[in-house]
N, CA, C and O atoms as a GROMACS GRO file, in nm:
protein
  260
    1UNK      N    1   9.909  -1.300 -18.319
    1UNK     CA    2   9.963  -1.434 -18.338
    1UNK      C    3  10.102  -1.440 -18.273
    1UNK      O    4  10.192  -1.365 -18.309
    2UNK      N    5  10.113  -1.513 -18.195
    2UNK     CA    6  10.278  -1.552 -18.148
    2UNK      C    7  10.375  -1.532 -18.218
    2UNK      O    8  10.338  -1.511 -18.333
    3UNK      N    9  10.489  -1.527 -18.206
    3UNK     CA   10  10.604  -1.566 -18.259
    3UNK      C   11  10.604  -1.755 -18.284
    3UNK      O   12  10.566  -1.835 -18.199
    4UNK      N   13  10.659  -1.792 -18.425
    4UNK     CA   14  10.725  -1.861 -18.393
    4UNK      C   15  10.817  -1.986 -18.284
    4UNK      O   16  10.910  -1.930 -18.227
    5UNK      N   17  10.807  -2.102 -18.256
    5UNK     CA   18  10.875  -2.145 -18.148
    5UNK      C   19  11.040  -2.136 -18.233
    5UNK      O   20  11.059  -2.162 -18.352
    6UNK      N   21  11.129  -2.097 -18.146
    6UNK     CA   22  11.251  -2.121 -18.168
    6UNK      C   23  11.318  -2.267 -18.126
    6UNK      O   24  11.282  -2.288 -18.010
    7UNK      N   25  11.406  -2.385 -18.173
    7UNK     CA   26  11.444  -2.434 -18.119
    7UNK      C   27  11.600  -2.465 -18.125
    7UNK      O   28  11.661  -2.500 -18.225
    8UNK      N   29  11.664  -2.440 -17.972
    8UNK     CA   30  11.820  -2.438 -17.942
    8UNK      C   31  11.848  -2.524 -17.946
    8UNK      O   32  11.768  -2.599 -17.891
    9UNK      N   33  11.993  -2.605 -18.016
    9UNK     CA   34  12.044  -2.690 -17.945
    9UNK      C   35  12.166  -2.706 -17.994
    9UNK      O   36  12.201  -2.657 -18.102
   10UNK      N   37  12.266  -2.798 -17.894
   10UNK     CA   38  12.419  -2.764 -17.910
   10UNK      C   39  12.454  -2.973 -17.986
   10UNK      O   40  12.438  -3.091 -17.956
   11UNK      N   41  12.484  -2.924 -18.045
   11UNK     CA   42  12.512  -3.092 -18.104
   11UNK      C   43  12.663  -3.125 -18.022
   11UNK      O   44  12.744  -3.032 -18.032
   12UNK      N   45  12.700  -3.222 -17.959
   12UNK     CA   46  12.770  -3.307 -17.951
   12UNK      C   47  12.786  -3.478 -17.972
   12UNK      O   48  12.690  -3.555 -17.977
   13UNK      N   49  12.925  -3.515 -17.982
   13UNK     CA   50  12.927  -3.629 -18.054
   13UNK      C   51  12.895  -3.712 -17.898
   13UNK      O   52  12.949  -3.670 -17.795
   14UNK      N   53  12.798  -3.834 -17.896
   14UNK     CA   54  12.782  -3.897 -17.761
   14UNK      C   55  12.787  -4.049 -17.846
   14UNK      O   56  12.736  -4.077 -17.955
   15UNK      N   57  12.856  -4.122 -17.765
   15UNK     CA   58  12.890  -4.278 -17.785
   15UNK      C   59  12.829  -4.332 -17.729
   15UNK      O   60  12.853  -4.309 -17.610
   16UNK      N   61  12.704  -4.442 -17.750
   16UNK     CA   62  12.604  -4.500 -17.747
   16UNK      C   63  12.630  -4.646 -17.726
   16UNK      O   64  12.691  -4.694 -17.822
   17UNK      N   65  12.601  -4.737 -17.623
   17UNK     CA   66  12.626  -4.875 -17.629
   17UNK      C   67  12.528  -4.930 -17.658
   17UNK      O   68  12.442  -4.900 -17.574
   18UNK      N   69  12.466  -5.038 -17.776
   18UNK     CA   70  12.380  -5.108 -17.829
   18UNK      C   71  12.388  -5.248 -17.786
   18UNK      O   72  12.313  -5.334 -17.834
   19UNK      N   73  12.455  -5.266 -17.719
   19UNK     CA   74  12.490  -5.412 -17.652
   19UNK      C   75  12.417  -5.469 -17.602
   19UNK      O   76  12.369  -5.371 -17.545
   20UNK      N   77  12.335  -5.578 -17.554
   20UNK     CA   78  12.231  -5.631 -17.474
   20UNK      C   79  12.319  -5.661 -17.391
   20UNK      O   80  12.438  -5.660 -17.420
   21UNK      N   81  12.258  -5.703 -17.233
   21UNK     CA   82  12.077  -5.659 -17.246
   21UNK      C   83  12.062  -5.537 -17.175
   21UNK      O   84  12.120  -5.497 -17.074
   22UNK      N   85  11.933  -5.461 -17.280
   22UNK     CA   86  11.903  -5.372 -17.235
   22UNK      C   87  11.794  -5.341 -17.144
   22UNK      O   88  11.695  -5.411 -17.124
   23UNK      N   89  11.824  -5.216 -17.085
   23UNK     CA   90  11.814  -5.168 -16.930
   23UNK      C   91  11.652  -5.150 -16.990
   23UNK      O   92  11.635  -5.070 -17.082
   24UNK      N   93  11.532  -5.228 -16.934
   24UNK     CA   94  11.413  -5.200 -16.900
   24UNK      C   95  11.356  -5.137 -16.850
   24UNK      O   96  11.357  -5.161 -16.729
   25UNK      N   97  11.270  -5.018 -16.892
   25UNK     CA   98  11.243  -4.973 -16.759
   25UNK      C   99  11.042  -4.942 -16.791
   25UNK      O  100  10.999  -5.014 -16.881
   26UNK      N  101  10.976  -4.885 -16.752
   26UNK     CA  102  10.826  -4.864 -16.773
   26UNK      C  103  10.811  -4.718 -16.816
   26UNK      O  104  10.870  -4.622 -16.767
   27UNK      N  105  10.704  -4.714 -16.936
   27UNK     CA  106  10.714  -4.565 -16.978
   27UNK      C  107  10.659  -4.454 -16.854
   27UNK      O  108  10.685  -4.333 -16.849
   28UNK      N  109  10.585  -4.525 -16.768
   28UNK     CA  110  10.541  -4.421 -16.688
   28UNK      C  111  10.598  -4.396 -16.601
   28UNK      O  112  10.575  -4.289 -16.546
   29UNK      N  113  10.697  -4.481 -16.553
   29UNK     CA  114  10.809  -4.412 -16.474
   29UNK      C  115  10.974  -4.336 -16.456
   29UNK      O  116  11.059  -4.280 -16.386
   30UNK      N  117  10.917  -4.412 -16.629
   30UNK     CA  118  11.050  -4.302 -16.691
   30UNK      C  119  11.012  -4.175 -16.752
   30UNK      O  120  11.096  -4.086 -16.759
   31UNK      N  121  10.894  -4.158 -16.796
   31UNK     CA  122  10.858  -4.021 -16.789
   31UNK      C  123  10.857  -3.928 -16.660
   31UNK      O  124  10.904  -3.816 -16.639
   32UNK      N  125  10.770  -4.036 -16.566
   32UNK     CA  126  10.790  -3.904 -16.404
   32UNK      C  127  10.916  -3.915 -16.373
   32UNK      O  128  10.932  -3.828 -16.287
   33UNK      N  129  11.039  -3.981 -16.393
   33UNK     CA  130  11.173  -4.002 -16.392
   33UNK      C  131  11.251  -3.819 -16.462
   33UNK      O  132  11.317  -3.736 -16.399
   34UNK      N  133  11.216  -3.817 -16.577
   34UNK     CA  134  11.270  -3.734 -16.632
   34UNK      C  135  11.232  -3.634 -16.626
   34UNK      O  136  11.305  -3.535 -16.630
   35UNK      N  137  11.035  -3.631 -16.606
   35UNK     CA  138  11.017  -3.494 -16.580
   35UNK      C  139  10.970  -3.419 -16.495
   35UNK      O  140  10.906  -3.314 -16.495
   36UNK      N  141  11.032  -3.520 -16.390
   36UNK     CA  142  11.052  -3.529 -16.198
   36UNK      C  143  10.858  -3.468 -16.150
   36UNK      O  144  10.824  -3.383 -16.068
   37UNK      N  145  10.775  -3.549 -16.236
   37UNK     CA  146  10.629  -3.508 -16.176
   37UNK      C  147  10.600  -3.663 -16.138
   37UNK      O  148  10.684  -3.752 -16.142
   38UNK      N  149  10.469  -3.676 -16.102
   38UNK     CA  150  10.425  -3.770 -16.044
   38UNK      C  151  10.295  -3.774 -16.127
   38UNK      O  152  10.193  -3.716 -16.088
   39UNK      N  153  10.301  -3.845 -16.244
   39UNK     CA  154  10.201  -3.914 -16.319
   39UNK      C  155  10.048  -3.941 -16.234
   39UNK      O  156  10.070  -4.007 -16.133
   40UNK      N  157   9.954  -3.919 -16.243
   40UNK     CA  158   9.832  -3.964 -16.218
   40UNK      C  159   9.795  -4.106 -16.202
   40UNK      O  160   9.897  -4.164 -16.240
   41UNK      N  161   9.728  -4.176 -16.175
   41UNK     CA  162   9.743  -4.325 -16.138
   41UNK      C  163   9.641  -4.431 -16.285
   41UNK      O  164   9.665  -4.529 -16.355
   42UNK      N  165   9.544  -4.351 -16.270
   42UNK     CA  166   9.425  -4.327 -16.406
   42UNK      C  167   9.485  -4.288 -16.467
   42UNK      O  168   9.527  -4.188 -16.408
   43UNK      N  169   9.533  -4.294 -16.569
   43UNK     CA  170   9.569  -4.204 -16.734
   43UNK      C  171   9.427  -4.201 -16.820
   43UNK      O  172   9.452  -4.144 -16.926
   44UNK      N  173   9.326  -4.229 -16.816
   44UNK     CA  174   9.225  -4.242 -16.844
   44UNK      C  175   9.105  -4.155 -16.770
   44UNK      O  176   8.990  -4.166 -16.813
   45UNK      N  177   9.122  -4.102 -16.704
   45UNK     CA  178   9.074  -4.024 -16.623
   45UNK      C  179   9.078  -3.824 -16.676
   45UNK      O  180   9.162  -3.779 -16.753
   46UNK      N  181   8.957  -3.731 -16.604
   46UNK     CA  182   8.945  -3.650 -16.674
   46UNK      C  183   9.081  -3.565 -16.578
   46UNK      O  184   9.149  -3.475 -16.627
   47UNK      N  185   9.097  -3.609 -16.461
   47UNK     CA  186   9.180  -3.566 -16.399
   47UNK      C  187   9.350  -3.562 -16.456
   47UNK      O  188   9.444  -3.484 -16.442
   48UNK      N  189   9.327  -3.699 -16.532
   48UNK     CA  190   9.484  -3.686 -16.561
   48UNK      C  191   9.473  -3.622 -16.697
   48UNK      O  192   9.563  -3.539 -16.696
   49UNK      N  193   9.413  -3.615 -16.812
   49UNK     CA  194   9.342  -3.553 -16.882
   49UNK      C  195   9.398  -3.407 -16.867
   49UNK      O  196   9.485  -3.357 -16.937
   50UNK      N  197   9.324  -3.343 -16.753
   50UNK     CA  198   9.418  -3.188 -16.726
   50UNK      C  199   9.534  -3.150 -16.671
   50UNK      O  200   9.588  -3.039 -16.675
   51UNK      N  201   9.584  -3.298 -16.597
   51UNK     CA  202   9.725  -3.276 -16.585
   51UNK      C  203   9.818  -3.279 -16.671
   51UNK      O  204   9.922  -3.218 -16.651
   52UNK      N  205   9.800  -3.344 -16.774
   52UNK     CA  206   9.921  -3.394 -16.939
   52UNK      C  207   9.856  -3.215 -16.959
   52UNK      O  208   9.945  -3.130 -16.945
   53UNK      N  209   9.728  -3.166 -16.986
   53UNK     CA  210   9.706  -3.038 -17.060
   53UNK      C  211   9.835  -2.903 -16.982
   53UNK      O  212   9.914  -2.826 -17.037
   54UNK      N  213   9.813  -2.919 -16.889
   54UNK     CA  214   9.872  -2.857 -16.779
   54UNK      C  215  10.053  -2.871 -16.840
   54UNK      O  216  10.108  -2.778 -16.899
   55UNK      N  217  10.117  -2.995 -16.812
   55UNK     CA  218  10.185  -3.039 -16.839
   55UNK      C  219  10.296  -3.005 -16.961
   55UNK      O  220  10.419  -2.994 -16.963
   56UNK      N  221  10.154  -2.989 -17.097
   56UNK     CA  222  10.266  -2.960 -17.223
   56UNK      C  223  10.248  -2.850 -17.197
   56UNK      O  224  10.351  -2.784 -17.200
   57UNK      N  225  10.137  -2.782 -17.166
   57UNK     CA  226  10.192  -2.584 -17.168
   57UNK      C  227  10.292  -2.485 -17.150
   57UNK      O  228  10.331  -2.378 -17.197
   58UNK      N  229  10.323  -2.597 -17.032
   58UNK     CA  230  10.451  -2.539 -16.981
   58UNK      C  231  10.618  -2.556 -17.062
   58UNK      O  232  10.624  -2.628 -17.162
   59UNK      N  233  10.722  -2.499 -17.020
   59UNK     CA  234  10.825  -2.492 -17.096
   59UNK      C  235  10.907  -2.646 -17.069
   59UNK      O  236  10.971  -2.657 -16.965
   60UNK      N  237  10.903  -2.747 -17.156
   60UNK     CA  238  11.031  -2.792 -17.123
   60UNK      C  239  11.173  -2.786 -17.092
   60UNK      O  240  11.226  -2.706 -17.168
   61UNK      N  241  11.234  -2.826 -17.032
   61UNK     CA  242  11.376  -2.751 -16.990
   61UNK      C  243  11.437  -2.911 -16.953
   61UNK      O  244  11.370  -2.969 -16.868
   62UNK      N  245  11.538  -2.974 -16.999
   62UNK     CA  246  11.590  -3.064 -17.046
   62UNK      C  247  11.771  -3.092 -17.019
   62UNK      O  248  11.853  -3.103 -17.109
   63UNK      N  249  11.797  -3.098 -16.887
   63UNK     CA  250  11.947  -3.073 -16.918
   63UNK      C  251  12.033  -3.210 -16.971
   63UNK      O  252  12.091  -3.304 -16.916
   64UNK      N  253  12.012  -3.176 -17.080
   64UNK     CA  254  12.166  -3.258 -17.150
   64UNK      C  255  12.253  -3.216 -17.203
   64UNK      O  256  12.317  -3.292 -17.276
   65UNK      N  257  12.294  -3.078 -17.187
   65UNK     CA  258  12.467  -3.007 -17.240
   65UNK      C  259  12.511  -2.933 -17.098
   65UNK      O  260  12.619  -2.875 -17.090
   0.00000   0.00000   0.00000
C-alpha cells in the first residue's frame, strides 16, 4: 500500500479585489491556461476520457509561492 499523500503548503496573506466587473473567462480555457495542456475538443469522447485519466496521474505542480 502507498504511503499516504502528503500535502505542502506555505500560507500567505494575499489581498483579493471583489469589485465588479469580473474578469470572465471559459472553464476550458482556463484550465489549459493553467495547466499549459491543450484540452481535447470532445470532452465526451473516449479519447479525452484517457487524456483527463492520464492527466490526474500525474503530479500537480502549481507555482503560487
Amino acid at each position: 500500500m502507498p504511503p499516504p499523500a502528503v500535502l505542502c503548503y506555505a500560507l500567505q496573506a494575499v489581498e483579493i479585489d471583489f469589485t465588479p466587473p469580473f474578469r470572465r473567462i471559459s472553464m476550458v480555457s482556463g484550465l489549459e491556461e493553467a495547466l499549459n495542456v491543450k484540452l481535447p475538443a470532445d470532452l465526451d469522447s473516449e479519447e479525452a476520457r484517457l487524456f483527463l485519466v492520464e492527466l490526474v496521474s500525474q503530479p500537480l505542480v502549481i507555482g503560487c509561492c
